[in-house]
TIVO-2410 file (N, C-alpha, C; in nm, 3 decimals):
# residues 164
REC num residu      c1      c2      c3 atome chaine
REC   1      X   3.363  -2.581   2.340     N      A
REC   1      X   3.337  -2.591   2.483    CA      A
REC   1      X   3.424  -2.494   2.562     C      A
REC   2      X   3.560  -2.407   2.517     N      A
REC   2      X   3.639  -2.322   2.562    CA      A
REC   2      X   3.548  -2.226   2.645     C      A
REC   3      X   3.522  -2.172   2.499     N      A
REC   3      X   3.432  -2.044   2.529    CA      A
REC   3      X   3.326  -2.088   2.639     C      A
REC   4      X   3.237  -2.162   2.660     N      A
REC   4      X   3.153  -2.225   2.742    CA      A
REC   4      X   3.199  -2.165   2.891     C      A
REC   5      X   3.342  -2.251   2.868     N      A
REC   5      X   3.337  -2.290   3.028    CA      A
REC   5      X   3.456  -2.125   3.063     C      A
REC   6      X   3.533  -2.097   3.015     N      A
REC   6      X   3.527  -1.931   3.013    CA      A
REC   6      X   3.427  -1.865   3.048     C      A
REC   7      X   3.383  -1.844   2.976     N      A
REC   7      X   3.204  -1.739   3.032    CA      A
REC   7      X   3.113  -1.824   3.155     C      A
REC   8      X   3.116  -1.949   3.164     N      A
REC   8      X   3.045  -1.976   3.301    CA      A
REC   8      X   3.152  -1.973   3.429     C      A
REC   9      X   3.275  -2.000   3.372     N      A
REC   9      X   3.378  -1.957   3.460    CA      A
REC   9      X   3.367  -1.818   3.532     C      A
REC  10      X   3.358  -1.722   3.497     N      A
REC  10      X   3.364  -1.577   3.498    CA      A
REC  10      X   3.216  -1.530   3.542     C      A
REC  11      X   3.100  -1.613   3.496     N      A
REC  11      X   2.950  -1.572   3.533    CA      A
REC  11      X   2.978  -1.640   3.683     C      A
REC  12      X   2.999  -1.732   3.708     N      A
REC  12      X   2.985  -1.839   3.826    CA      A
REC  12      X   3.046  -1.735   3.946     C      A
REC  13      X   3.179  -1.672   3.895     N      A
REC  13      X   3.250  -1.602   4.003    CA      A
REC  13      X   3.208  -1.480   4.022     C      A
REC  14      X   3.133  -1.407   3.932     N      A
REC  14      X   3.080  -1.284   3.978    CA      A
REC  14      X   2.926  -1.325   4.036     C      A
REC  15      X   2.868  -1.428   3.986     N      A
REC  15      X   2.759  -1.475   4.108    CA      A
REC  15      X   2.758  -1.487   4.194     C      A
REC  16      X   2.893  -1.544   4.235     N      A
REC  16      X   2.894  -1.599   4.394    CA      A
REC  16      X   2.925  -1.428   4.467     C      A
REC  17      X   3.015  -1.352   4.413     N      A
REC  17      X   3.082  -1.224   4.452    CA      A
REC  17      X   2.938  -1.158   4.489     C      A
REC  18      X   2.818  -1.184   4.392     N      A
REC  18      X   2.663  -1.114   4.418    CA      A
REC  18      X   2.598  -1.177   4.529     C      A
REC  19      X   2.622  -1.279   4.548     N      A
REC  19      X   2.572  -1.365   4.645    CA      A
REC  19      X   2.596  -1.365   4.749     C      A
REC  20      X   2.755  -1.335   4.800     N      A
REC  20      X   2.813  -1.283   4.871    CA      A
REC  20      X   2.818  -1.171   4.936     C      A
REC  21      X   2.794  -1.061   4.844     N      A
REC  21      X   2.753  -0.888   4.897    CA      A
REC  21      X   2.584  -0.910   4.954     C      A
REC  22      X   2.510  -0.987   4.855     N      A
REC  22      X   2.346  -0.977   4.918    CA      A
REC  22      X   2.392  -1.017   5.064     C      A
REC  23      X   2.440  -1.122   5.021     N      A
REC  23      X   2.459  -1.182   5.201    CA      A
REC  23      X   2.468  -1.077   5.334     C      A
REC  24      X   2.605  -1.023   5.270     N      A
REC  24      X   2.653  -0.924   5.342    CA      A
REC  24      X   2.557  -0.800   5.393     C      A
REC  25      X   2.483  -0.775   5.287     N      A
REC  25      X   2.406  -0.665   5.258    CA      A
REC  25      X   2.265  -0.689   5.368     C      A
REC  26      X   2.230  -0.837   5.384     N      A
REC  26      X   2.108  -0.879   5.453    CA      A
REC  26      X   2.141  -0.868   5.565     C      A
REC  27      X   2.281  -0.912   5.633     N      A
REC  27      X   2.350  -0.881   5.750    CA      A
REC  27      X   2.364  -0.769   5.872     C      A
REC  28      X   2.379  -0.670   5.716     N      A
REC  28      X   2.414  -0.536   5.787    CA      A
REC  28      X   2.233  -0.419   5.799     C      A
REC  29      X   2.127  -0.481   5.671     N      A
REC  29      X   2.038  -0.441   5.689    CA      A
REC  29      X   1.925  -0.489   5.862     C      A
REC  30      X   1.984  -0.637   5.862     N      A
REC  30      X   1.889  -0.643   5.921    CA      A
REC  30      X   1.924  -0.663   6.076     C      A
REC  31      X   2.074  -0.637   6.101     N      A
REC  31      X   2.100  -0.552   6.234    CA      A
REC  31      X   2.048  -0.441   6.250     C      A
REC  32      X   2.086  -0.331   6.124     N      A
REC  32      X   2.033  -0.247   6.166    CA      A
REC  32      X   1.874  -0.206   6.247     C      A
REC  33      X   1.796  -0.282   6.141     N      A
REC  33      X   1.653  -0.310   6.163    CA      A
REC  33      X   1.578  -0.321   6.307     C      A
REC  34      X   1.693  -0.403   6.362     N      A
REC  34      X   1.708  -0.473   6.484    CA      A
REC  34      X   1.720  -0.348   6.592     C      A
REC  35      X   1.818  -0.288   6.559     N      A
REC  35      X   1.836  -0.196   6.637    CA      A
REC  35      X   1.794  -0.077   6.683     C      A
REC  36      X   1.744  -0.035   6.535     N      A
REC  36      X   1.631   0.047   6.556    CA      A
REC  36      X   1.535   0.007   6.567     C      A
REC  37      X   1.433  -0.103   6.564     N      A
REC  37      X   1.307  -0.123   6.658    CA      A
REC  37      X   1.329  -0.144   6.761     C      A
REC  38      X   1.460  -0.201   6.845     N      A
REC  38      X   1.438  -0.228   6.970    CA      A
REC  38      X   1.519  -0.206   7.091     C      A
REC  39      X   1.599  -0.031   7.027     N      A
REC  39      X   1.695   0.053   7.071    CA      A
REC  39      X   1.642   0.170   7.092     C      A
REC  40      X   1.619   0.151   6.929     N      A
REC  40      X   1.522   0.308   6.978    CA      A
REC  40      X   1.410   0.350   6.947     C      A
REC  41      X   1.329   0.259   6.968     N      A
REC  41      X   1.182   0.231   6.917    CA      A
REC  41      X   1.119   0.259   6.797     C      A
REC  42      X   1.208   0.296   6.694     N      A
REC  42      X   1.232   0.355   6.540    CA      A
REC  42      X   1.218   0.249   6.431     C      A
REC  43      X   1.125   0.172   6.412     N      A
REC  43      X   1.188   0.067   6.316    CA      A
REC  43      X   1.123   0.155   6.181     C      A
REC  44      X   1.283   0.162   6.076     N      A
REC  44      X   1.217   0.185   5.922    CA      A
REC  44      X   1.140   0.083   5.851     C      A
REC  45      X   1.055   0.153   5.801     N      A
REC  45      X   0.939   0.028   5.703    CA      A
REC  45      X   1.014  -0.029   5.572     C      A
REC  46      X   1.151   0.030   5.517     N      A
REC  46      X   1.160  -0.049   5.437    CA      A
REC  46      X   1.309  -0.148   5.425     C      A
REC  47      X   1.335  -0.159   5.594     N      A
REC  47      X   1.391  -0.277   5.622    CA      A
REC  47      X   1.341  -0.412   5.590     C      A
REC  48      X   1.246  -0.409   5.585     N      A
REC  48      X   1.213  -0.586   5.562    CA      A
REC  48      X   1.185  -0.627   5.395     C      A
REC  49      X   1.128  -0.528   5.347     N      A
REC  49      X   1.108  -0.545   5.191    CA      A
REC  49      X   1.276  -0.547   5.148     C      A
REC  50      X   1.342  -0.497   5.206     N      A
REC  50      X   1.458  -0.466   5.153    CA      A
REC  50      X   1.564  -0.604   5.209     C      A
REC  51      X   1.527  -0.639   5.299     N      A
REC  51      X   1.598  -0.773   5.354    CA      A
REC  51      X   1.537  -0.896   5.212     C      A
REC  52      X   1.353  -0.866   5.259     N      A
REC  52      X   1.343  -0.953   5.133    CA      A
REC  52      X   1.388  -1.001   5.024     C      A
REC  53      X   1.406  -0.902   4.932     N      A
REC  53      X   1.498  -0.889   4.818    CA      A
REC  53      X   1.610  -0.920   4.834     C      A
REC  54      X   1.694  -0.923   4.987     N      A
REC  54      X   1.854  -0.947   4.936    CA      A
REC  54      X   1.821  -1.115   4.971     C      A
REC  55      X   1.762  -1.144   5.069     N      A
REC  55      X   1.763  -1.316   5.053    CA      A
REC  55      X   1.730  -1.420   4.921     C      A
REC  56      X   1.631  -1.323   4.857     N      A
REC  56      X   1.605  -1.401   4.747    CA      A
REC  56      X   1.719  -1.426   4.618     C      A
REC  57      X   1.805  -1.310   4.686     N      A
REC  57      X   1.947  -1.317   4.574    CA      A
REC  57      X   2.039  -1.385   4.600     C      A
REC  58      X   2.056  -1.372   4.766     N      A
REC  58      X   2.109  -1.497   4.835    CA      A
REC  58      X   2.078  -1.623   4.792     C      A
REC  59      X   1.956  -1.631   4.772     N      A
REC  59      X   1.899  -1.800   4.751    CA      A
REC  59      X   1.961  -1.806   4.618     C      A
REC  60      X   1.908  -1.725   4.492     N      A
REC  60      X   1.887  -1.732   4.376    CA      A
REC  60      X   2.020  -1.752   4.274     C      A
REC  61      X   2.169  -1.659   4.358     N      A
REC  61      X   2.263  -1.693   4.296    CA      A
REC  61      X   2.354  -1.753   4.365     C      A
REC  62      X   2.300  -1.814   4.533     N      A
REC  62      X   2.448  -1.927   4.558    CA      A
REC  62      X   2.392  -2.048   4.521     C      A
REC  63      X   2.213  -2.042   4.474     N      A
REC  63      X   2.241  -2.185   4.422    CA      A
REC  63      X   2.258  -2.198   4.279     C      A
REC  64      X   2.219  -2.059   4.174     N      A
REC  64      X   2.339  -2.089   4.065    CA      A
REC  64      X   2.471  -2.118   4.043     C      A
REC  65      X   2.562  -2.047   4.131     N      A
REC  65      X   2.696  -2.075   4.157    CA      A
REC  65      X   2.710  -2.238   4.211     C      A
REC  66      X   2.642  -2.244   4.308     N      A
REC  66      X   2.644  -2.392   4.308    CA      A
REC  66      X   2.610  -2.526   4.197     C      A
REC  67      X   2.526  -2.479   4.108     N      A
REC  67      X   2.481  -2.583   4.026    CA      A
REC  67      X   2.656  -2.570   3.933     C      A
REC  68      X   2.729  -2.490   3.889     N      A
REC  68      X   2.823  -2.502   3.832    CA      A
REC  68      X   2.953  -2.551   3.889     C      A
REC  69      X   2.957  -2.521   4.071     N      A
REC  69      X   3.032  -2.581   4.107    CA      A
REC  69      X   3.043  -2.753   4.166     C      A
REC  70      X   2.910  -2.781   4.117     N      A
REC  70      X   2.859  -2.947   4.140    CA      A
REC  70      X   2.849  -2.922   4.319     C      A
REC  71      X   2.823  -2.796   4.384     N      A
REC  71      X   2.797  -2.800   4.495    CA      A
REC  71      X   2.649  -2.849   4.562     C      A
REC  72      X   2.592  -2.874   4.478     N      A
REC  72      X   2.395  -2.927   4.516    CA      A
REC  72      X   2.447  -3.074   4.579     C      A
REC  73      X   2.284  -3.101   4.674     N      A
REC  73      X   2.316  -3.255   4.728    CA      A
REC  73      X   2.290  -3.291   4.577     C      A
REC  74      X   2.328  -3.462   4.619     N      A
REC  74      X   2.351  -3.569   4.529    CA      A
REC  74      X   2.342  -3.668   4.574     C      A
REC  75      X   2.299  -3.809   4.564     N      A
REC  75      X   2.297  -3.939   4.596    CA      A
REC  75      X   2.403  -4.041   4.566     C      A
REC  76      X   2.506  -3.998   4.577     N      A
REC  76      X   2.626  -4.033   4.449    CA      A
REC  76      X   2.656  -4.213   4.508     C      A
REC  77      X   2.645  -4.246   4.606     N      A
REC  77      X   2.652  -4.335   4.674    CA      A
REC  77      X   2.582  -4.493   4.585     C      A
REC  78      X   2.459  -4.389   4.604     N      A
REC  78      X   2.413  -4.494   4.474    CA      A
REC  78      X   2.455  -4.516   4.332     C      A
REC  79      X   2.495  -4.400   4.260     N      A
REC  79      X   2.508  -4.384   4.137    CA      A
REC  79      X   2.639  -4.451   4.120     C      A
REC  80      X   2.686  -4.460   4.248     N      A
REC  80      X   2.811  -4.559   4.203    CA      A
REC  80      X   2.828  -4.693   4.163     C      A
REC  81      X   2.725  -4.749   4.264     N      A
REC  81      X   2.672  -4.906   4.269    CA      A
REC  81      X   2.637  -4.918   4.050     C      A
REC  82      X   2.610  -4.800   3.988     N      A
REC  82      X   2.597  -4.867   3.854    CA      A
REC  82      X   2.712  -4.897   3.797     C      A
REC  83      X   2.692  -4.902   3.667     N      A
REC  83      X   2.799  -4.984   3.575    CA      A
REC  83      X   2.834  -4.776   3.529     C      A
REC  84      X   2.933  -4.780   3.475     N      A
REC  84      X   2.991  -4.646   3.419    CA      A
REC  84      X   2.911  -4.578   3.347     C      A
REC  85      X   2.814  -4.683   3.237     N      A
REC  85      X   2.765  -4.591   3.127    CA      A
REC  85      X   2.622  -4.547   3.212     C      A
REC  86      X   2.586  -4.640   3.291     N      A
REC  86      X   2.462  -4.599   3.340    CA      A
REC  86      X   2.496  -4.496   3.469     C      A
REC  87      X   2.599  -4.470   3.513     N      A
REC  87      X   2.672  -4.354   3.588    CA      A
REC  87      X   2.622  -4.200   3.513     C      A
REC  88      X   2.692  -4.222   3.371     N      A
REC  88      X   2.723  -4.153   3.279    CA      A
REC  88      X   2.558  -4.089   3.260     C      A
REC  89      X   2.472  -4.199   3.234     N      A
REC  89      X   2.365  -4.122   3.186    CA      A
REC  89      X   2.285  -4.083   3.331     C      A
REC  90      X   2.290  -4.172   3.437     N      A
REC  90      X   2.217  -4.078   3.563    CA      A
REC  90      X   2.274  -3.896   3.563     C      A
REC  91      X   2.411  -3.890   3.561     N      A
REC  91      X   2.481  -3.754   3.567    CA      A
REC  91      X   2.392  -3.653   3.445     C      A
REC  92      X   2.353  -3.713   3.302     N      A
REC  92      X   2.327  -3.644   3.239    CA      A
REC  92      X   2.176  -3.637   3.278     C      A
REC  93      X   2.127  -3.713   3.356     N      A
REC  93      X   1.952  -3.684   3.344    CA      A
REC  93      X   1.931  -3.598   3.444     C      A
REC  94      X   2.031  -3.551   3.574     N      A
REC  94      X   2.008  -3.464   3.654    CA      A
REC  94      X   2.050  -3.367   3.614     C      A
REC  95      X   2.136  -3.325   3.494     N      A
REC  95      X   2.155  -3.217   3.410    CA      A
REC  95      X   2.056  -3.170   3.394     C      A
REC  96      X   1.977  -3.265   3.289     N      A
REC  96      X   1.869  -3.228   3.193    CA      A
REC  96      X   1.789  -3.171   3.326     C      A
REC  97      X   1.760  -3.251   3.425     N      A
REC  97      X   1.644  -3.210   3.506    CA      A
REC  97      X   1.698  -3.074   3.573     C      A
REC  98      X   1.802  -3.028   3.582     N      A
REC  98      X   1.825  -2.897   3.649    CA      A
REC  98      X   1.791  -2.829   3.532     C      A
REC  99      X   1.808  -2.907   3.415     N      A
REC  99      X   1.786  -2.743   3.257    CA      A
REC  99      X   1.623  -2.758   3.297     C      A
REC 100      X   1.493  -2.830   3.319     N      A
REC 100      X   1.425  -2.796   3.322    CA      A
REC 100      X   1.366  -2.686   3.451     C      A
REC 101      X   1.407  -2.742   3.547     N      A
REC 101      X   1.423  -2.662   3.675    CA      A
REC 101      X   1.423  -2.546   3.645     C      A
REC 102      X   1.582  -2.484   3.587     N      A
REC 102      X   1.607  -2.342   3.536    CA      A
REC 102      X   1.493  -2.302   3.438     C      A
REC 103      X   1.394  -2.333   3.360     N      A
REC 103      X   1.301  -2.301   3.255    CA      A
REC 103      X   1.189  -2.292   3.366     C      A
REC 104      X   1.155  -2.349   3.449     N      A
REC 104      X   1.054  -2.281   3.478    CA      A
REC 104      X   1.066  -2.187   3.604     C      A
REC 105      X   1.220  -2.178   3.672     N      A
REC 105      X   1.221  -2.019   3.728    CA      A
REC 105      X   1.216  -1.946   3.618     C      A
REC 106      X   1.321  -1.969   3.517     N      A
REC 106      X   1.293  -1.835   3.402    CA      A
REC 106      X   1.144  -1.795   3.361     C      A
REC 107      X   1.059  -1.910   3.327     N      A
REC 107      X   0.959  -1.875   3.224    CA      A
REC 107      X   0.857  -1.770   3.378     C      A
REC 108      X   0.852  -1.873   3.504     N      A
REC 108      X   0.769  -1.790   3.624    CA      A
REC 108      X   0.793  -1.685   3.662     C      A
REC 109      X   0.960  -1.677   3.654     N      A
REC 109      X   0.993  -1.542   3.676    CA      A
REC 109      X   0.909  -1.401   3.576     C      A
REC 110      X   0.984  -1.468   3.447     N      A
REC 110      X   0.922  -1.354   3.343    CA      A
REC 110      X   0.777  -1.350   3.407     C      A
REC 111      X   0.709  -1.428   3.402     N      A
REC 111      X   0.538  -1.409   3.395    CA      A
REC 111      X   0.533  -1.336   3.537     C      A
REC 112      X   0.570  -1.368   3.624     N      A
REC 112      X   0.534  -1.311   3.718    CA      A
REC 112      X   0.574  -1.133   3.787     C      A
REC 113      X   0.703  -1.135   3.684     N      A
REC 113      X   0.696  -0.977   3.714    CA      A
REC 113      X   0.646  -0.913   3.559     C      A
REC 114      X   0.612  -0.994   3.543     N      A
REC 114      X   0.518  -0.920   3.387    CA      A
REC 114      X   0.397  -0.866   3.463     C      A
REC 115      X   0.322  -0.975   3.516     N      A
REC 115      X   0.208  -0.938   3.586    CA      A
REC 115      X   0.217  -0.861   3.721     C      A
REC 116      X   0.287  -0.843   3.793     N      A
REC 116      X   0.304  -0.771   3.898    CA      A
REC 116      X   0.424  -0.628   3.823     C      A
REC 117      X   0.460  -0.576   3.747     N      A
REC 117      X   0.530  -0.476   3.702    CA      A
REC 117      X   0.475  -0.320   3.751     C      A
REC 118      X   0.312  -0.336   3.719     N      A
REC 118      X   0.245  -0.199   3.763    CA      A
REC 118      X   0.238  -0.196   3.925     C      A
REC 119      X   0.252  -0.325   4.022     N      A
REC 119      X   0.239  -0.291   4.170    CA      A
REC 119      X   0.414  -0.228   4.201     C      A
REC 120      X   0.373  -0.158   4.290     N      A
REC 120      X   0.518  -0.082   4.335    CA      A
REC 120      X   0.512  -0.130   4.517     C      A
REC 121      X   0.610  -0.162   4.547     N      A
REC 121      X   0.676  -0.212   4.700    CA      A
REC 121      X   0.666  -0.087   4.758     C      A
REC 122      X   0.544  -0.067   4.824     N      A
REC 122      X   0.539   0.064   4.880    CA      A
REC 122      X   0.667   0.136   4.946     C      A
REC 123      X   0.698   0.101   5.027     N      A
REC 123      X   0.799   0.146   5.136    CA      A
REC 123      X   0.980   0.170   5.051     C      A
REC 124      X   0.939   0.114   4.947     N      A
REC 124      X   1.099   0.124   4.858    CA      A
REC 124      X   1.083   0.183   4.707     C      A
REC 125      X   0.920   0.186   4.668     N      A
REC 125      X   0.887   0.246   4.617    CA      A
REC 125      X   0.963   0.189   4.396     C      A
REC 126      X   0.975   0.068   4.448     N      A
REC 126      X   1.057   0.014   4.339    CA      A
REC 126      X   0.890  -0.074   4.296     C      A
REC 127      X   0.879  -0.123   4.142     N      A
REC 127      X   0.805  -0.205   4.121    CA      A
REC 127      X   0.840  -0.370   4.172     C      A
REC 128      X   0.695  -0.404   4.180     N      A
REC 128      X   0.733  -0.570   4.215    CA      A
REC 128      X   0.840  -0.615   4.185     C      A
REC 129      X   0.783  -0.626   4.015     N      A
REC 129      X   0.883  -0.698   3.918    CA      A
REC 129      X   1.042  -0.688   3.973     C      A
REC 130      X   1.062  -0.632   4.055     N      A
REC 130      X   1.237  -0.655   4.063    CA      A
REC 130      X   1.243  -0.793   4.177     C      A
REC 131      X   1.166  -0.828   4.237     N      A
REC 131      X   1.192  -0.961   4.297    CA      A
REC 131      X   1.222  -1.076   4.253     C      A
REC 132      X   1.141  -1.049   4.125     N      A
REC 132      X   1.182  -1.177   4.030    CA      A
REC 132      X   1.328  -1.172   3.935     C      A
REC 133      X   1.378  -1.052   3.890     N      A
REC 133      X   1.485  -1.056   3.804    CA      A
REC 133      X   1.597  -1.150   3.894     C      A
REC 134      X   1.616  -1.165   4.014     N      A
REC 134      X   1.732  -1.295   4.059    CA      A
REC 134      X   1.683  -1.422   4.018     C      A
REC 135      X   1.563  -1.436   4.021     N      A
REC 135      X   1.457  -1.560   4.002    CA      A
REC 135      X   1.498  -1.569   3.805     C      A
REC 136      X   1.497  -1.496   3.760     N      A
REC 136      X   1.540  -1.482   3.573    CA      A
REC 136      X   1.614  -1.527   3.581     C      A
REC 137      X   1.761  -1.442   3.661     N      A
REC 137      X   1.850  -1.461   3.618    CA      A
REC 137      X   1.946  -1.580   3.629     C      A
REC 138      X   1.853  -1.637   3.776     N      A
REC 138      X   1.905  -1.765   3.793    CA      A
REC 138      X   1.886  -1.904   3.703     C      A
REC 139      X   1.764  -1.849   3.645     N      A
REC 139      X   1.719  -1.986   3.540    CA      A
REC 139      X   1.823  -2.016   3.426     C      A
REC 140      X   1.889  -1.830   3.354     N      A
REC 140      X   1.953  -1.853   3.293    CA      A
REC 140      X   2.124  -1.894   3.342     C      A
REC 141      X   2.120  -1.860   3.403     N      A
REC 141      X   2.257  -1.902   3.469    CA      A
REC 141      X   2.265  -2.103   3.518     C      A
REC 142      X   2.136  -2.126   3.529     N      A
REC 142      X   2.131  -2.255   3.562    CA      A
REC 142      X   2.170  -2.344   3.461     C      A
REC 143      X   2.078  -2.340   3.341     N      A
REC 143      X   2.063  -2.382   3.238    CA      A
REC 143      X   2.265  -2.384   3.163     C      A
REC 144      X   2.303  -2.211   3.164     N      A
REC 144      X   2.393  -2.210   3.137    CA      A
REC 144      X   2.495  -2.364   3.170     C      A
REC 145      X   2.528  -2.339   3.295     N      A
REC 145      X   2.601  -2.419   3.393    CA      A
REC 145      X   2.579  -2.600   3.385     C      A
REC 146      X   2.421  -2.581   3.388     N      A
REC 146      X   2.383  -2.729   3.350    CA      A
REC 146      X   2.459  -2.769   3.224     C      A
REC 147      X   2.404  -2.704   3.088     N      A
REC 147      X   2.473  -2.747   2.959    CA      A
REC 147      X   2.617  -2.780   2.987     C      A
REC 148      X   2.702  -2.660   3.073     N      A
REC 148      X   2.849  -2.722   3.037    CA      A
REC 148      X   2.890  -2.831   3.105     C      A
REC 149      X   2.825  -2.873   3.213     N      A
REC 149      X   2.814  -3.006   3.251    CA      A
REC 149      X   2.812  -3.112   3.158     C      A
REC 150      X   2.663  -3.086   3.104     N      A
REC 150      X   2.671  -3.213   3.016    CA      A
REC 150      X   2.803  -3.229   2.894     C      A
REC 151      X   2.824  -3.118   2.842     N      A
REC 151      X   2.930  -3.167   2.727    CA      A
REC 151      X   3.075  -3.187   2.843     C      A
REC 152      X   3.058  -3.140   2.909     N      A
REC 152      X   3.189  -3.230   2.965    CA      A
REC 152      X   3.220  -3.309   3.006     C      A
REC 153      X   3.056  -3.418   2.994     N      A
REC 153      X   3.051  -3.555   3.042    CA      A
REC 153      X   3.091  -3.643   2.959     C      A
REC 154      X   2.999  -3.573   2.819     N      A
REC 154      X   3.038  -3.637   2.651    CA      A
REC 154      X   3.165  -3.621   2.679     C      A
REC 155      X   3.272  -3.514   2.692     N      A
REC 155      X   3.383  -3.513   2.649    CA      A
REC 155      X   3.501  -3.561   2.735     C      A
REC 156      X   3.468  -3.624   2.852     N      A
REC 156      X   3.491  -3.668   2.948    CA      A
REC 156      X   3.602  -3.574   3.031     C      A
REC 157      X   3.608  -3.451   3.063     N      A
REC 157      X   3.619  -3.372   3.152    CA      A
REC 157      X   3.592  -3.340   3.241     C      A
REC 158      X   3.636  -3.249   3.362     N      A
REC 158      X   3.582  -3.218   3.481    CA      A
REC 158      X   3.570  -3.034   3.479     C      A
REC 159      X   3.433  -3.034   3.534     N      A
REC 159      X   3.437  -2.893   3.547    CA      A
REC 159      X   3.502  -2.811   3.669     C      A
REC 160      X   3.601  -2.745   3.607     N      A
REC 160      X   3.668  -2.691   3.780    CA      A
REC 160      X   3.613  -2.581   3.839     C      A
REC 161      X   3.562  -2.605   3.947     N      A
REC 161      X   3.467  -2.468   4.007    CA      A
REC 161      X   3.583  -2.361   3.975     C      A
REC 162      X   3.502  -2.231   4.003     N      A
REC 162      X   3.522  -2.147   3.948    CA      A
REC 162      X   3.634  -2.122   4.085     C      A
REC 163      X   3.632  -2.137   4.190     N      A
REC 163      X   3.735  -2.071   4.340    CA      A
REC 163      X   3.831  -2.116   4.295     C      A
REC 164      X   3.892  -2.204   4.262     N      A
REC 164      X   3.997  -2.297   4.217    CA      A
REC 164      X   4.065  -2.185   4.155     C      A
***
């Protein structure tokens, strides 16, 4: 479990660091955007495809980073009212249900820039398919994060977010 939580340690913090620059990156694109349509009547066409893409990375890796830092809502309120072991296994079934979660961004992702690979984003001139690789990469990063959850439930540990 070392190695585990090492490498999601280290994935988790350069996610959020990606998550963080998209952020940044959507910020500064889409002032600009702003300014030139309605400064100087100039708006570039591939401000918005290009905003597009950074939100979806926004979405895609602060809520991976979050699934590892146990930052997602939760109902915990209730889960307390159980007895420990049935604590124990609610924690592991919202695991499991985030590992499935992550399988079908991964599997939609793949399929979907499989099938969109030959369209190209006119104005940026990049193929589809790159909208989805945050959408991939988040499944695997989910899944990742989920698993070390669960063995550290078996092993009765706490996972320490990665800011810590």
């Amino acid at each position: 479990m070392f190695f585990l939580t090492a490498l999601n340690s280290r994935l988790s913090r350069w996610v959020m660091y990606l998550a963080s620059l998209s952020l940044v990156g959507l910020l500064v694109f889409v002032i600009y955007g702003v300014i030139m349509r309605y400064v100087f009547n100039n708006a570039p066409p591939y401000v918005e495809q290009l905003a597009l893409l950074l939100v979806i990375s926004v979405a895609m890796f602060g809520a991976s980073a979050g699934v590892r830092d146990a930052g997602h809502i939760g109902l915990d309120s209730l889960v307390e009212l159980l007895s420990p072991n049935l604590q124990k296994s609610c924690k592991i079934l919202v695991h499991m249900l985030s590992i499935l979660f992550a399988i079908a961004l991964f599997v939609g992702g793949i399929e979907m820039g499989i099938s969109t690979f030959n369209n190209t984003i006119p104005t940026l001139g990049l193929s589809e398919a790159i909208r989805y690789l945050p959408v991939i990469a988040a499944g695997v990063l989910i899944t990742l994060f989920s698993i070390e959850h669960i063995f550290a439930i078996f092993h009765s540990v706490k996972v320490v977010p990665s800011w810590h």
